[in-house]
C-alpha positions in Angstrom: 83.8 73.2 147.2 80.0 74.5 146.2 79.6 78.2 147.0 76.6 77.9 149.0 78.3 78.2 152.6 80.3 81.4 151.3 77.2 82.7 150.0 75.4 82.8 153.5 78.3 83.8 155.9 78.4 86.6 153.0 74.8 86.9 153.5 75.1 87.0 156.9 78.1 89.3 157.7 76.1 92.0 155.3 73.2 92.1 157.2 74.9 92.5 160.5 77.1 95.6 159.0 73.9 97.4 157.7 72.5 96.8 161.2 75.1 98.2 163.3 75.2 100.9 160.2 71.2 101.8 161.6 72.0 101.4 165.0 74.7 104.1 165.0 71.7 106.5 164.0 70.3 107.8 167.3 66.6 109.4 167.5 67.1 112.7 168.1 66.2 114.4 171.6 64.0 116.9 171.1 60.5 116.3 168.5 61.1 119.5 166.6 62.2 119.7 163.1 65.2 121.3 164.3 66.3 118.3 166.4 65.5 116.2 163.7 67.5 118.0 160.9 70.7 117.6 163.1 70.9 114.3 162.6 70.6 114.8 158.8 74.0 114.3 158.0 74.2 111.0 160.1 71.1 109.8 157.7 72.8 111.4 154.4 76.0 109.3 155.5 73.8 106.4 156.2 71.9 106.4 153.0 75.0 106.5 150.6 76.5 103.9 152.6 73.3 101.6 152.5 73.3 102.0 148.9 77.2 101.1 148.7 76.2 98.0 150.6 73.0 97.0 148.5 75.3 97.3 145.4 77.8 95.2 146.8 75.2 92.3 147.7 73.5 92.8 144.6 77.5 92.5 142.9 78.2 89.4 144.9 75.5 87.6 144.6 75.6 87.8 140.6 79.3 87.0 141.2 78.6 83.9 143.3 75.5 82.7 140.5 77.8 82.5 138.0 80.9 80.7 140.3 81.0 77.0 140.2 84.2 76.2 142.4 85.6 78.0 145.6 88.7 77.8 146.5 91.5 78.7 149.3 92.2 82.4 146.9 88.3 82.5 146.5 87.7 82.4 150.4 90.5 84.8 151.3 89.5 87.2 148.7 86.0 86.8 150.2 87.5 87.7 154.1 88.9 90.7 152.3 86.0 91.7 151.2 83.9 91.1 154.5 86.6 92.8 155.9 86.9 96.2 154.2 82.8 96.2 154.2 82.7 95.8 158.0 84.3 99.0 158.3 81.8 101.1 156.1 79.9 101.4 159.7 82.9 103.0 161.4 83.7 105.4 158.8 79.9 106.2 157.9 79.7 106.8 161.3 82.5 109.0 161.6 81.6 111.1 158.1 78.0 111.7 159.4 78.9 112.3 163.2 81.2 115.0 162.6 79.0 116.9 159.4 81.2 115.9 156.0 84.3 117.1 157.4 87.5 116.5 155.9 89.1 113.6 157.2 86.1 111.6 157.7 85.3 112.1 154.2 89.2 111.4 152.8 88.6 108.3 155.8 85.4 107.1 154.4 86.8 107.3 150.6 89.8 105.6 151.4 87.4 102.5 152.5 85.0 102.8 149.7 88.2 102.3 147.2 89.5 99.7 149.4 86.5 97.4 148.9 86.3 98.4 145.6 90.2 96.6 145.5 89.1 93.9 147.7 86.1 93.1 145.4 88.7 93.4 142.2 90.5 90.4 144.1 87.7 88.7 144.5 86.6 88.7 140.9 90.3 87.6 139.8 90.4 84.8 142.4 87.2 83.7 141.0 88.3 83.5 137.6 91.2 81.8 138.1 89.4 79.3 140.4 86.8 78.4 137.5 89.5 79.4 135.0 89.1 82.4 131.6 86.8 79.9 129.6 84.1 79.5 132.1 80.7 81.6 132.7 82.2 83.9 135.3 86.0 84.3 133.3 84.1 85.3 129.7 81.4 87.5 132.1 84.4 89.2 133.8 86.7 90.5 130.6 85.5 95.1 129.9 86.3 96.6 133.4 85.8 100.1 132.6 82.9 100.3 135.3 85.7 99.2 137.8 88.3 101.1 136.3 86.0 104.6 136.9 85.2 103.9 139.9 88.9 103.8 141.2 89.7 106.9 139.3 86.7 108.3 141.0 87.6 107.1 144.4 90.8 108.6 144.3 89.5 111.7 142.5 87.0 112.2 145.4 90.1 111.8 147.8 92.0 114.4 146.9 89.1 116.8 146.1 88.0 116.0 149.7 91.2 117.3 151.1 90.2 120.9 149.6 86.1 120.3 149.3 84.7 117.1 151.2 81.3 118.1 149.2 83.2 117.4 146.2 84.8 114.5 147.4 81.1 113.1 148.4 80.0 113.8 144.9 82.5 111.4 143.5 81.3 109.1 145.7 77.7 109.2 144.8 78.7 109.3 140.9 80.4 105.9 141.5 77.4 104.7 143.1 74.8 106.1 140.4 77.4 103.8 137.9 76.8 100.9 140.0 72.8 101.6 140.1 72.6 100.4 136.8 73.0 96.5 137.4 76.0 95.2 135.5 74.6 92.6 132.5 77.5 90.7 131.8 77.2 88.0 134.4 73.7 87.7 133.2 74.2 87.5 130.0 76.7 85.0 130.3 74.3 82.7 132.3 71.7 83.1 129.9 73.6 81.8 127.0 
């Protein structure tokens, strides 16, 4: 099987998560500057999170150009993924809503690190569906990018049950890493 279909339901599913993401943020009621910084937070929350999201795309989309066979593990892994994305809206929500407070920001962590997991899965089911020799398997072989981010993740967790502003500050880290766009899929394809 191509990868075209799984690339747009992908496509697809993103774009409706960042768009419930937006439409959680509510104009404010008043046209002061007070009334508009109270809904700060909910824009802080909603900023990080769009920039999770963007990486992801960006992530699987590189993934999916280097990919030449889908299988039953490569779909699942996929529906993981969606899956543990789809919630970013809920827990951004939550995390913004009620001002960085502890257990939205341990809640909001826990999901970050579980689509960080859910995108590991992916990667393996990938691999072993095009097999280690192939574009995507010699692309896919350092993982200390991954492997940071997952000690950050849970870093930020367990900071965030003392200091949730520390907890969020692991969580941007991970996503300044992820900023800078990962070659080694591209430099695979090149060759």
């Amino acid at each position: 099987m191509k990868t075209n279909r799984l690339e747009a339901f992908s496509d697809g599913v993103l774009a409706i998560v960042i768009t419930i993401m937006v439409l959680e943020m509510k104009v404010p009621e008043g046209a002061s500057w007070d009334h508009l910084s109270a809904v700060l937070p909910k824009f802080m929350s909603y900023l990080l999170s769009f920039v999770y999201l963007g990486i992801y795309w960006n992530n699987h989309h590189h993934l999916f150009q280097a990919i030449q066979r889908v299988n039953g593990k490569v779909l699942w892994s996929n529906l993981l993924l969606l899956f543990t994305l789809s919630l970013v809206p809920f827990t951004t929500a939550w995390m913004g809503e009620n001002h960085f407070e502890k257990n939205p920001v341990i809640l909001y962590g826990m999901n970050l690190l579980l689509c960080a997991i859910a995108y590991a899965l992916l990667e393996n089911a990938s691999t072993g569906s095009d097999g280690k020799s192939s574009v995507i398997g010699s692309a896919l072989t350092g993982k200390r990018k991954e492997a940071a981010s997952v000690v950050l993740y849970l870093i930020g967790i367990v900071l965030a049950v003392f200091y949730p502003s520390m907890g969020i500050i692991c969580f941007i880290v991970v996503a300044a890493i992820w900023l800078i766009p990962d070659k080694r899929i591209e430099n695979q394809l090149k060759k």
